[in-house]
PDB file of N, CA, C and O in Angstrom:
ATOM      1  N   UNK A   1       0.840  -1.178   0.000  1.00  0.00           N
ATOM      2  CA  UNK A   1       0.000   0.000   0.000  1.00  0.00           C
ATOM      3  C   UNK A   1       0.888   1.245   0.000  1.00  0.00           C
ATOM      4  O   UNK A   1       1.844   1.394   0.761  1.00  0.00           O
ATOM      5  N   UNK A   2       0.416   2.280  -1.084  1.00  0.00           N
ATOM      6  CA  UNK A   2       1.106   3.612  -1.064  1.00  0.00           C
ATOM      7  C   UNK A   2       0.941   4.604  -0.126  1.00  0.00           C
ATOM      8  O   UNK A   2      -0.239   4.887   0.084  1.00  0.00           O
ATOM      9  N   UNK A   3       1.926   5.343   0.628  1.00  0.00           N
ATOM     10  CA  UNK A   3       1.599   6.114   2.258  1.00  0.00           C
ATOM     11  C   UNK A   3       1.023   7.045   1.303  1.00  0.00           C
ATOM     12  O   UNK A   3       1.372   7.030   0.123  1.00  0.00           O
ATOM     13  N   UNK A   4       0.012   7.988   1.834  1.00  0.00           N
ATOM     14  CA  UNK A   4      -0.121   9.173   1.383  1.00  0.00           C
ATOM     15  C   UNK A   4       0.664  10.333   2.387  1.00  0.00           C
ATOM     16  O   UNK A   4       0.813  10.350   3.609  1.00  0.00           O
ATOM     17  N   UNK A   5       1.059  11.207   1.408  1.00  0.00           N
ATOM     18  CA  UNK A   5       1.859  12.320   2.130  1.00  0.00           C
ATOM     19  C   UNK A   5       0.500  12.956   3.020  1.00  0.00           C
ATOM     20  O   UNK A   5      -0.719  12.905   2.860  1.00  0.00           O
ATOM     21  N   UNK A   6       1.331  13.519   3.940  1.00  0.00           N
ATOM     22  CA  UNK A   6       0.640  14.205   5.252  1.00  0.00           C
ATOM     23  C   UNK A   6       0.793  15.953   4.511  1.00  0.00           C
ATOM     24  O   UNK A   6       1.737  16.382   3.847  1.00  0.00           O
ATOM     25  N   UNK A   7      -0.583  16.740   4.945  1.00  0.00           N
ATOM     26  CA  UNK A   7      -0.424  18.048   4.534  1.00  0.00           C
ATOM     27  C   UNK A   7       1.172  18.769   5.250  1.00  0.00           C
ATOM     28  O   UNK A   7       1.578  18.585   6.398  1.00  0.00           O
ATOM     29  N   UNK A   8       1.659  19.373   4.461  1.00  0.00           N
ATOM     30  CA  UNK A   8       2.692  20.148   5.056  1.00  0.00           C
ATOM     31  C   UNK A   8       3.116  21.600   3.943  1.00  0.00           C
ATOM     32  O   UNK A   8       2.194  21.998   3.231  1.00  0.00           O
ATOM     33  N   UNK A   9       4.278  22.218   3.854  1.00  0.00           N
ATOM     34  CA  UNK A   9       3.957  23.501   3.353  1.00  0.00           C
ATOM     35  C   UNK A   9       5.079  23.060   2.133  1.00  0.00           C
ATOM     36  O   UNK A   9       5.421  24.011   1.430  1.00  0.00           O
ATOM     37  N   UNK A  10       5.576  21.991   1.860  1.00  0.00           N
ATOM     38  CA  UNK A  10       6.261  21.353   0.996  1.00  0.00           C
ATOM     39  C   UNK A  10       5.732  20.506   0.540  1.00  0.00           C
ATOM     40  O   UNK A  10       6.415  19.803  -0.205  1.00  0.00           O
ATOM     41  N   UNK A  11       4.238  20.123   0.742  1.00  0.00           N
ATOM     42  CA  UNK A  11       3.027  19.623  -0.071  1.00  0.00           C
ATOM     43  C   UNK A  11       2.392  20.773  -0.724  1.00  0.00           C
ATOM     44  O   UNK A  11       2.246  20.855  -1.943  1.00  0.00           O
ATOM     45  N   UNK A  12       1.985  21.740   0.204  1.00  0.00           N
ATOM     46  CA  UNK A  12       1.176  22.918  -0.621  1.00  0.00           C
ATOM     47  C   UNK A  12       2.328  23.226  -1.734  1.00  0.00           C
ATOM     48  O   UNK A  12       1.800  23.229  -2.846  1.00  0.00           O
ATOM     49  N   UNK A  13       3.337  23.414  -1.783  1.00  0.00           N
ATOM     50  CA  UNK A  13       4.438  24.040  -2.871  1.00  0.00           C
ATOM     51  C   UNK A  13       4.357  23.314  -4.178  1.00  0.00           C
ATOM     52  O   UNK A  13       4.294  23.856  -5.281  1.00  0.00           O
ATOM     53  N   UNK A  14       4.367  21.727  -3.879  1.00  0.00           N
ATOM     54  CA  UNK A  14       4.612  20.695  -4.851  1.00  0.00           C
ATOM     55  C   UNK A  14       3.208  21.217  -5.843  1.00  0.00           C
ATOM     56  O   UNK A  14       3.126  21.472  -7.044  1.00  0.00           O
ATOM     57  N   UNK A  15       2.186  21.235  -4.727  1.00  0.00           N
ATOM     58  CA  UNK A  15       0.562  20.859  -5.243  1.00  0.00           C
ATOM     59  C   UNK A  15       0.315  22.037  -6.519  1.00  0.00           C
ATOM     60  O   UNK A  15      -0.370  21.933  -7.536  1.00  0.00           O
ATOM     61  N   UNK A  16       1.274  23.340  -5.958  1.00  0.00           N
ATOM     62  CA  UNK A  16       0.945  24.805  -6.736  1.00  0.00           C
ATOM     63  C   UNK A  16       1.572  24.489  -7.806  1.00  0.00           C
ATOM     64  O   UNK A  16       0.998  24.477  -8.895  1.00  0.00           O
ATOM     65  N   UNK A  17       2.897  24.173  -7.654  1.00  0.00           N
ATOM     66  CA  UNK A  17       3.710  23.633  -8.672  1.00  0.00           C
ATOM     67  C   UNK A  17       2.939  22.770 -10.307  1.00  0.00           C
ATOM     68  O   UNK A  17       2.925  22.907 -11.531  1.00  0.00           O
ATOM     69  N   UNK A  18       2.442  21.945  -9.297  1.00  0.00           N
ATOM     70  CA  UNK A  18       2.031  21.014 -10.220  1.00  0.00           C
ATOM     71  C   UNK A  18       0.838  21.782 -10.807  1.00  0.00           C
ATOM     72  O   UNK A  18       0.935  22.155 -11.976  1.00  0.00           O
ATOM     73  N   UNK A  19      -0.191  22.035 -10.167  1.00  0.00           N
ATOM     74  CA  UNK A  19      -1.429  22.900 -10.934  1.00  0.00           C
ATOM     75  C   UNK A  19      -1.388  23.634 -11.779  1.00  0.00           C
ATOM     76  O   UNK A  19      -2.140  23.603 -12.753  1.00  0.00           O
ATOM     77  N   UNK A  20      -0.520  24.431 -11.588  1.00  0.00           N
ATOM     78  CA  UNK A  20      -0.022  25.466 -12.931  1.00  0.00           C
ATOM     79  C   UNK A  20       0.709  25.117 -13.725  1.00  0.00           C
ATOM     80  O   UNK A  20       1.035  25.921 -14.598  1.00  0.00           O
ATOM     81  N   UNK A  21       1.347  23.529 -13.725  1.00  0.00           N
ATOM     82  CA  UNK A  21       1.725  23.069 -15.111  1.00  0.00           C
ATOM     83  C   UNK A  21       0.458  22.394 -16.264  1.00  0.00           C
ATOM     84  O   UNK A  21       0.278  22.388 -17.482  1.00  0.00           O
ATOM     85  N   UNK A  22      -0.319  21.805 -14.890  1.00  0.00           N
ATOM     86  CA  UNK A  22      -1.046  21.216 -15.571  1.00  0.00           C
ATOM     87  C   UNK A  22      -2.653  21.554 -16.070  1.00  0.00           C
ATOM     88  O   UNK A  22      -3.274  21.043 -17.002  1.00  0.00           O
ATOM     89  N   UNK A  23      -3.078  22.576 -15.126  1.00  0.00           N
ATOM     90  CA  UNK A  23      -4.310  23.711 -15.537  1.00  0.00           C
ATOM     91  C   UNK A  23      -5.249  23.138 -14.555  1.00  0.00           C
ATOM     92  O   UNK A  23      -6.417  23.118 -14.942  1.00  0.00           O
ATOM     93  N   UNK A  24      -4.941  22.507 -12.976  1.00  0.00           N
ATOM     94  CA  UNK A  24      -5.719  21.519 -12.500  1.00  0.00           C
ATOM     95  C   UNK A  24      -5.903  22.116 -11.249  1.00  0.00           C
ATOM     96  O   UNK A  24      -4.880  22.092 -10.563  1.00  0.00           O
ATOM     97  N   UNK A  25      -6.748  22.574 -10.799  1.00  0.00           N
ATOM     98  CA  UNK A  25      -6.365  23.877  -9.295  1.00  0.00           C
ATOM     99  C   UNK A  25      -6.075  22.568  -8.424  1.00  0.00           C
ATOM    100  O   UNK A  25      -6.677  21.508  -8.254  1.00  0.00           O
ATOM    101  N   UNK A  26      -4.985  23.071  -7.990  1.00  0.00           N
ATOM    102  CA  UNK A  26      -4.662  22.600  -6.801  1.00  0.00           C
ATOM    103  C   UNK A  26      -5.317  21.998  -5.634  1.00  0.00           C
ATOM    104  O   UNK A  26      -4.780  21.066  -5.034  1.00  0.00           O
ATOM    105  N   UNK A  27      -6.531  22.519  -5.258  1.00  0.00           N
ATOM    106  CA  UNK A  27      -7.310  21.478  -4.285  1.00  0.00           C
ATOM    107  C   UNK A  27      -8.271  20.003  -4.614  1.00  0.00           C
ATOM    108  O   UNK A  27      -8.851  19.185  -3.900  1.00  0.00           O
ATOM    109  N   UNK A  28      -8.080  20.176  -6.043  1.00  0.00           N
ATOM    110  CA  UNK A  28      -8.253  19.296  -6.772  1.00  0.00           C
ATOM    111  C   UNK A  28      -7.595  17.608  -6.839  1.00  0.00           C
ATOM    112  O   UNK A  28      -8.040  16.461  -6.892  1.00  0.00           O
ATOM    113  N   UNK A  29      -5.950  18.469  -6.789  1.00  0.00           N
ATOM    114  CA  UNK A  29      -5.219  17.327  -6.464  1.00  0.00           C
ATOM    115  C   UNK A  29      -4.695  17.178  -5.502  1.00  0.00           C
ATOM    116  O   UNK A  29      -3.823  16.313  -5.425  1.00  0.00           O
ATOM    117  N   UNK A  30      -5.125  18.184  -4.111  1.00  0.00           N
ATOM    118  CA  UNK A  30      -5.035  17.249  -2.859  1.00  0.00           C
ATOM    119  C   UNK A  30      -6.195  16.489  -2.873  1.00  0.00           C
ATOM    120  O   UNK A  30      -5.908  15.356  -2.487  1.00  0.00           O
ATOM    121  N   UNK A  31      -7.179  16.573  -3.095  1.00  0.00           N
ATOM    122  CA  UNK A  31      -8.368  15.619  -2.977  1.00  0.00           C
ATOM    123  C   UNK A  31      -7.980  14.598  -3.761  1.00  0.00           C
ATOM    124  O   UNK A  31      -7.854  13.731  -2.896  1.00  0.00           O
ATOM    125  N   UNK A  32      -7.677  14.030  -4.862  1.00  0.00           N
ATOM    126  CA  UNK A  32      -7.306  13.221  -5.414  1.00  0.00           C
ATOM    127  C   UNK A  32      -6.651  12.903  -5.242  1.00  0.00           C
ATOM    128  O   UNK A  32      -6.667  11.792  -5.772  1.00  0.00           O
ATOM    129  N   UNK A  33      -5.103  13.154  -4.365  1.00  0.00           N
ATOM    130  CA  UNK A  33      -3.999  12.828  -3.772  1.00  0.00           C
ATOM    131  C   UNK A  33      -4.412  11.759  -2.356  1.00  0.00           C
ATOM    132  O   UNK A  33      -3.977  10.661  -2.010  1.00  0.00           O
ATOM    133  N   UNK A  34      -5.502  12.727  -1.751  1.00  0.00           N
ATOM    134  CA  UNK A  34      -5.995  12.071  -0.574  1.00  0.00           C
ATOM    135  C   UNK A  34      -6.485  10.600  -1.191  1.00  0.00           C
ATOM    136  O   UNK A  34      -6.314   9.495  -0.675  1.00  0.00           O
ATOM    137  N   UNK A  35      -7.022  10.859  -2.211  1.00  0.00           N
ATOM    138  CA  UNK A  35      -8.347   9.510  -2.427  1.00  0.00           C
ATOM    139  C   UNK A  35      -7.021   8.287  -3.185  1.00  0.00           C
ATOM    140  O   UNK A  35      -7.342   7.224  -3.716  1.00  0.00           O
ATOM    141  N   UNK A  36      -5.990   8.640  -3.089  1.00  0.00           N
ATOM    142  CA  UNK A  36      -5.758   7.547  -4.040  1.00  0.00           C
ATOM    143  C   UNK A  36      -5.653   7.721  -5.298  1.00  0.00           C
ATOM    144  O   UNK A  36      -4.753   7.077  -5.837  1.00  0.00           O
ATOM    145  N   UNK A  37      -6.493   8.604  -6.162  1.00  0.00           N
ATOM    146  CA  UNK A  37      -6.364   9.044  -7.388  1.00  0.00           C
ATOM    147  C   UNK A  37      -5.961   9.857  -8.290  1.00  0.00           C
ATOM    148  O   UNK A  37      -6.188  11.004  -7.904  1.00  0.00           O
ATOM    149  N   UNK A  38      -5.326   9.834  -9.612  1.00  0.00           N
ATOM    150  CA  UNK A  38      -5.332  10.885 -10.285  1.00  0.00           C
ATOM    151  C   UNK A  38      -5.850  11.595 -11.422  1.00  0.00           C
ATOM    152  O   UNK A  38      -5.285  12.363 -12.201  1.00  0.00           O
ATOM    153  N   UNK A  39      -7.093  11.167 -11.362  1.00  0.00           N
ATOM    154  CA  UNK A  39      -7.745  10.919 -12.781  1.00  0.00           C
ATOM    155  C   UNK A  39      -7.685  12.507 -13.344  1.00  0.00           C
ATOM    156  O   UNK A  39      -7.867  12.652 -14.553  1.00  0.00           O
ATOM    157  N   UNK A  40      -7.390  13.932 -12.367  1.00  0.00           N
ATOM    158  CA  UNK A  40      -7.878  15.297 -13.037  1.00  0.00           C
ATOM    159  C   UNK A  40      -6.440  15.767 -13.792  1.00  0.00           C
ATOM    160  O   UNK A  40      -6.239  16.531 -14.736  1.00  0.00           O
ATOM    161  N   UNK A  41      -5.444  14.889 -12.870  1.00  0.00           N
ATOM    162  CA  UNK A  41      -3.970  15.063 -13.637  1.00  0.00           C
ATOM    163  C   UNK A  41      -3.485  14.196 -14.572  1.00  0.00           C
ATOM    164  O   UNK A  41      -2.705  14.572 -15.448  1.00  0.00           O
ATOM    165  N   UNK A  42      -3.815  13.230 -14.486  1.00  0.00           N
ATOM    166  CA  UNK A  42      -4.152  11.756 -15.798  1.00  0.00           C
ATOM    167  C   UNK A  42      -4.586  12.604 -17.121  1.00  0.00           C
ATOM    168  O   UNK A  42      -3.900  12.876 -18.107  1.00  0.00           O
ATOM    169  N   UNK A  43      -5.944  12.937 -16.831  1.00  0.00           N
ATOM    170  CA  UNK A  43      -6.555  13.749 -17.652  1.00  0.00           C
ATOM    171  C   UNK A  43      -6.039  14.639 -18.615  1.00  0.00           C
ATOM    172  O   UNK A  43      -6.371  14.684 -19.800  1.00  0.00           O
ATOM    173  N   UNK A  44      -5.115  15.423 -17.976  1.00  0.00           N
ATOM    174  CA  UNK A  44      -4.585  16.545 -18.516  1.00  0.00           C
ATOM    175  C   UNK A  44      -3.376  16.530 -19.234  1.00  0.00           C
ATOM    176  O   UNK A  44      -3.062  17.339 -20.107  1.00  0.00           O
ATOM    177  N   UNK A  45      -2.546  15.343 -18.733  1.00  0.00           N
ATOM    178  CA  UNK A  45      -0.853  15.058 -19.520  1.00  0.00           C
ATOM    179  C   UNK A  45      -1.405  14.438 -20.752  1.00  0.00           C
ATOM    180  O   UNK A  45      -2.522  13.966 -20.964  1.00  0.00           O
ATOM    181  N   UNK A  46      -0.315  14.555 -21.548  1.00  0.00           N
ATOM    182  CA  UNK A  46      -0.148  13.352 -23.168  1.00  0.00           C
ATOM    183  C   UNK A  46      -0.447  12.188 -22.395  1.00  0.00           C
ATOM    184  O   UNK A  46      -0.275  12.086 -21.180  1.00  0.00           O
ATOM    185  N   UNK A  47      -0.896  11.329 -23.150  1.00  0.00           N
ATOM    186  CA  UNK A  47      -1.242  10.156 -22.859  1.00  0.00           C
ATOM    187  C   UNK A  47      -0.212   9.670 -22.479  1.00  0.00           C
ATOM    188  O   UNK A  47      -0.312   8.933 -21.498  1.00  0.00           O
ATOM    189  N   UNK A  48       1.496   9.924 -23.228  1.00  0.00           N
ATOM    190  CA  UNK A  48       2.443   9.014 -22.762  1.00  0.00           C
ATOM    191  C   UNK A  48       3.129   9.199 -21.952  1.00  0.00           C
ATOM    192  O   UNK A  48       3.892   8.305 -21.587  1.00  0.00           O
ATOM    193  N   UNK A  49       3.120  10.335 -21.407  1.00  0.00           N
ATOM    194  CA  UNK A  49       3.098  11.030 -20.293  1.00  0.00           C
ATOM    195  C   UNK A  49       2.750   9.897 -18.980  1.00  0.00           C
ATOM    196  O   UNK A  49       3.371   9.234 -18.149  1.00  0.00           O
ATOM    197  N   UNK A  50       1.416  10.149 -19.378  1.00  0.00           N
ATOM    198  CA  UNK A  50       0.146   9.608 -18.252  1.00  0.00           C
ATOM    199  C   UNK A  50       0.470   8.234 -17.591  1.00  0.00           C
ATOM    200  O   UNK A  50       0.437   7.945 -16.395  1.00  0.00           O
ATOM    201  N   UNK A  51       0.910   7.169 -19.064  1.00  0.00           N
ATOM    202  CA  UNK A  51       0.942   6.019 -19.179  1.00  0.00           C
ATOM    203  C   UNK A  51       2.260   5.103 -18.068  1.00  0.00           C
ATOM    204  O   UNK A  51       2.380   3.953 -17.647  1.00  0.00           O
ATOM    205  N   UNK A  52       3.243   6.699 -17.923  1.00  0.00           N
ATOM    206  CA  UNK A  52       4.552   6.724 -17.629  1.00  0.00           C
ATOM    207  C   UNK A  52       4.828   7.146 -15.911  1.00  0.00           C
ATOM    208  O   UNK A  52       5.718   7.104 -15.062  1.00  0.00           O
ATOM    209  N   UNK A  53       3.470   7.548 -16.077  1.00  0.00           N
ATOM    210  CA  UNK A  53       3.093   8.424 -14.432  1.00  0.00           C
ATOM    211  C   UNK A  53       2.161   6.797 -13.695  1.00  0.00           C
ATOM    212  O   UNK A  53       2.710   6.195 -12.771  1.00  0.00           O
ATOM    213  N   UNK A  54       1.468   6.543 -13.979  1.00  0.00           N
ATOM    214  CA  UNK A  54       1.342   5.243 -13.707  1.00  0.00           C
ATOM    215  C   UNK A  54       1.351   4.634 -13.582  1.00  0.00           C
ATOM    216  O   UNK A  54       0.570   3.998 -12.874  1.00  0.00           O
ATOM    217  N   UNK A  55       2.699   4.098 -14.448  1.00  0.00           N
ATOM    218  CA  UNK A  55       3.663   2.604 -13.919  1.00  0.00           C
ATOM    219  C   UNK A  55       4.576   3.117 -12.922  1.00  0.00           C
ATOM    220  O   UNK A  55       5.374   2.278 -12.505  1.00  0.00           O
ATOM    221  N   UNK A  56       4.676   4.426 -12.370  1.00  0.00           N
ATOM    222  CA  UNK A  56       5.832   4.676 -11.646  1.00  0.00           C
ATOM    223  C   UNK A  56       4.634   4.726 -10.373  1.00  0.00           C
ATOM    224  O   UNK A  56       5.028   3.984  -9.473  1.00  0.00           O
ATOM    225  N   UNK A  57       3.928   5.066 -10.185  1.00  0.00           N
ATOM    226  CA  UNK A  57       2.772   4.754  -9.265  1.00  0.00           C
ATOM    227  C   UNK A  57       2.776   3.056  -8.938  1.00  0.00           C
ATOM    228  O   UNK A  57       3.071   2.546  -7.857  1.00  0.00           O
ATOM    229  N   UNK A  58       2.565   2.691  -9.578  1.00  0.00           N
ATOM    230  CA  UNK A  58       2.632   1.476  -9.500  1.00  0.00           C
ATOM    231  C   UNK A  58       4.048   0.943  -9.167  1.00  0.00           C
ATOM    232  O   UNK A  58       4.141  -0.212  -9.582  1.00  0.00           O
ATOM    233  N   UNK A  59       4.700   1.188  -8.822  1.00  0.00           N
ATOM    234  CA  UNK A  59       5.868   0.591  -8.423  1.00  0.00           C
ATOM    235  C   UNK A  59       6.592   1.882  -7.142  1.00  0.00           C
ATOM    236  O   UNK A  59       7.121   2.978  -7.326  1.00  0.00           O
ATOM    237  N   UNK A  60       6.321   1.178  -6.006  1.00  0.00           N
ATOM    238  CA  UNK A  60       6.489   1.901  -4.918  1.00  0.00           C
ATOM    239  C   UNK A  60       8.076   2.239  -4.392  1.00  0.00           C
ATOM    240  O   UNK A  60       8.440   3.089  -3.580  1.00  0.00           O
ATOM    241  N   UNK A  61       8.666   1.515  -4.957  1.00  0.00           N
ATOM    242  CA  UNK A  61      10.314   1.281  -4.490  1.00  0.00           C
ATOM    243  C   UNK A  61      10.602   1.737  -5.787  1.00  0.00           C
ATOM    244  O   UNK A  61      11.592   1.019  -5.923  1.00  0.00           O
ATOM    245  N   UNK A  62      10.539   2.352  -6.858  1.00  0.00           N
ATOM    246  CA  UNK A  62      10.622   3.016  -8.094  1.00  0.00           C
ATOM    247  C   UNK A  62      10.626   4.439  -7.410  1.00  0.00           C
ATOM    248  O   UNK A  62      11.571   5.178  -7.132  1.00  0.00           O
ATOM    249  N   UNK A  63       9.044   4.610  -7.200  1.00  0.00           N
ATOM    250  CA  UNK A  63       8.516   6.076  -6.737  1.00  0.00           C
ATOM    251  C   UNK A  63       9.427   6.566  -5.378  1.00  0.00           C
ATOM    252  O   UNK A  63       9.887   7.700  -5.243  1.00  0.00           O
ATOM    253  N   UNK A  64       9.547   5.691  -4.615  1.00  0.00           N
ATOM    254  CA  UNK A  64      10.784   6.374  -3.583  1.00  0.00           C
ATOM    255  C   UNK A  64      12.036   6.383  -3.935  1.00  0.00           C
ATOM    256  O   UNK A  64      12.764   7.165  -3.323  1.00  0.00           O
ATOM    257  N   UNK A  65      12.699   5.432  -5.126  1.00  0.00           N
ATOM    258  CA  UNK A  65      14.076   6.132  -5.402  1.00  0.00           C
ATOM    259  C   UNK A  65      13.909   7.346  -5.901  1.00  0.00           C
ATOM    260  O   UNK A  65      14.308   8.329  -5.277  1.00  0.00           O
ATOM    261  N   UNK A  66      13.320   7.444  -7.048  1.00  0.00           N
ATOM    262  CA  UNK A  66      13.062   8.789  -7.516  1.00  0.00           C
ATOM    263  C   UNK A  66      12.791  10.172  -7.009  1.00  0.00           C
ATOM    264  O   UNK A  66      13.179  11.219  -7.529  1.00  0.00           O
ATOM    265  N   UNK A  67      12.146  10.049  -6.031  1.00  0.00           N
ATOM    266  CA  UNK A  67      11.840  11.202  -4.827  1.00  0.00           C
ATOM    267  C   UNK A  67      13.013  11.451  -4.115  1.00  0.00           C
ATOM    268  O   UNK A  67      13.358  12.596  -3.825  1.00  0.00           O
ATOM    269  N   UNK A  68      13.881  10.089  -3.706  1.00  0.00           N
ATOM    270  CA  UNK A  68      15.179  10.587  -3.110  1.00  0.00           C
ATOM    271  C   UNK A  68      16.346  11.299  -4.264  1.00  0.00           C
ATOM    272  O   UNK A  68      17.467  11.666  -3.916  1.00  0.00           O
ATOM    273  N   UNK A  69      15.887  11.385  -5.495  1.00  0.00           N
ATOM    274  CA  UNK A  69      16.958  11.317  -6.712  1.00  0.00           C
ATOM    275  C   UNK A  69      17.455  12.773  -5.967  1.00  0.00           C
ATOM    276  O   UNK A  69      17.061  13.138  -4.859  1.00  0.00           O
ATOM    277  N   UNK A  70      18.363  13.477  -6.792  1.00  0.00           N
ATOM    278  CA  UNK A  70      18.762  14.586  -6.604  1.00  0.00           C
ATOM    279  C   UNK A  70      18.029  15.163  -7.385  1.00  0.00           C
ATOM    280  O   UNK A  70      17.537  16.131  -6.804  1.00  0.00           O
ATOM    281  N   UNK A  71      17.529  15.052  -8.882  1.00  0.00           N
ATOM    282  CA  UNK A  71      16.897  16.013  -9.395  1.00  0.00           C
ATOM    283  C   UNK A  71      15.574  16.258  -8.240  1.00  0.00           C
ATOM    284  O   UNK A  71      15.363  17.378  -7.775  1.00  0.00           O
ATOM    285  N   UNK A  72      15.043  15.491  -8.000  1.00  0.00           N
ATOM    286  CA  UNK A  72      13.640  15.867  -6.861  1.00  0.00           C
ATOM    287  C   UNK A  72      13.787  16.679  -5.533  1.00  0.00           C
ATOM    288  O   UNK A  72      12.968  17.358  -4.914  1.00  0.00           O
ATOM    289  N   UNK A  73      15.671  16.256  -5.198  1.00  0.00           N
ATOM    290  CA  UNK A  73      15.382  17.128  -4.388  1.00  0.00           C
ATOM    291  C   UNK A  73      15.920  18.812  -4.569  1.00  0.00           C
ATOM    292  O   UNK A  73      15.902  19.753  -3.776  1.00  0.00           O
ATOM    293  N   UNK A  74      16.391  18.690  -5.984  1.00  0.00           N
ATOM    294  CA  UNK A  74      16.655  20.209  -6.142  1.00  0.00           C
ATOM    295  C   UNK A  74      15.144  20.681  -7.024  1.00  0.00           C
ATOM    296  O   UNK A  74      15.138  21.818  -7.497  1.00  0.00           O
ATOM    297  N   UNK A  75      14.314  20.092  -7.158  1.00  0.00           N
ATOM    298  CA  UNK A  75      12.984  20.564  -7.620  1.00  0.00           C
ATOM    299  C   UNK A  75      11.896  21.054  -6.346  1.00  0.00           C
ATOM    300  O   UNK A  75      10.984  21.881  -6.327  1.00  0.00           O
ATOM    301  N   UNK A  76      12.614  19.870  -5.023  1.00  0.00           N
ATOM    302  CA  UNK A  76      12.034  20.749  -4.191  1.00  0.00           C
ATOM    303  C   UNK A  76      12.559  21.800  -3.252  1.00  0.00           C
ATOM    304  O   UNK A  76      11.896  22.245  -2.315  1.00  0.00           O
ATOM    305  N   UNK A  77      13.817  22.185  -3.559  1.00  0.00           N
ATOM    306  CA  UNK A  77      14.293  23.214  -3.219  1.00  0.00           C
ATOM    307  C   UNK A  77      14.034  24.497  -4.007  1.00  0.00           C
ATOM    308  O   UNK A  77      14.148  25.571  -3.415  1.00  0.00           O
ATOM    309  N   UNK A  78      13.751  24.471  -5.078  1.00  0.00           N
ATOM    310  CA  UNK A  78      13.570  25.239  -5.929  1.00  0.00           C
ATOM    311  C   UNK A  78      11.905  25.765  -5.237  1.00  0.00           C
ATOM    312  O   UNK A  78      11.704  26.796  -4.596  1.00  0.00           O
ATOM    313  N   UNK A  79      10.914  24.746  -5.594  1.00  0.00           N
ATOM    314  CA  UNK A  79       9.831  25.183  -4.912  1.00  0.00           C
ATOM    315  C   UNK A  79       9.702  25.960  -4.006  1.00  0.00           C
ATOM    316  O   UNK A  79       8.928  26.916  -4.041  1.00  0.00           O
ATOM    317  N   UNK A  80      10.573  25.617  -2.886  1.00  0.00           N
ATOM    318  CA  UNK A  80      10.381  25.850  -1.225  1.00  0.00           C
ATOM    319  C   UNK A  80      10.723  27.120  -1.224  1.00  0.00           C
ATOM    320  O   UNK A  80      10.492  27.695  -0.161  1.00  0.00           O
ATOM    321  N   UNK A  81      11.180  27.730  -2.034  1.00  0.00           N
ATOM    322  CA  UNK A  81      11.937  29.263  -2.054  1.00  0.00           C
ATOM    323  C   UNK A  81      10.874  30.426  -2.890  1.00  0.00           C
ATOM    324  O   UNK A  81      11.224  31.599  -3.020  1.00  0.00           O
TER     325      UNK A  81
END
């Protein structure tokens, strides 16, 4: 089972982040974040995109190397500022 992140102010950053790439307001995809789902951000990428966001969902020890990568964490340094 995937943890869901806990609200924090390096969630709100990610969430803004992401909304304004993708045209998806932001409380949108904490609710969908909460539920498990992503169908309003699914929605909105290229399909191969989407297809690519999904298998990495699907693979939980994937999705946490990647979060530890360095690019993620200078994406969330970048945010946080």
């Amino acid at each position: 089972m995937v943890q869901r992140p806990k609200d924090s102010p390096q969630l709100d950053a990610l969430l803004q982040a992401v909304s304004k790439k993708l045209g998806v307001p932001a409380e949108t995809l904490r609710a969908e974040l909460k539920e498990g789902k992503f169908d309003a951000a699914l929605a909105s990428m290229k399909p191969k995109d989407a297809a690519a966001f999904q298998q990495l969902l699907a693979n939980p020890q994937r999705l946490q190397q990647m979060m530890n990568s360095q690019q993620a964490k200078a994406l969330y340094e970048k945010l946080k500022h």
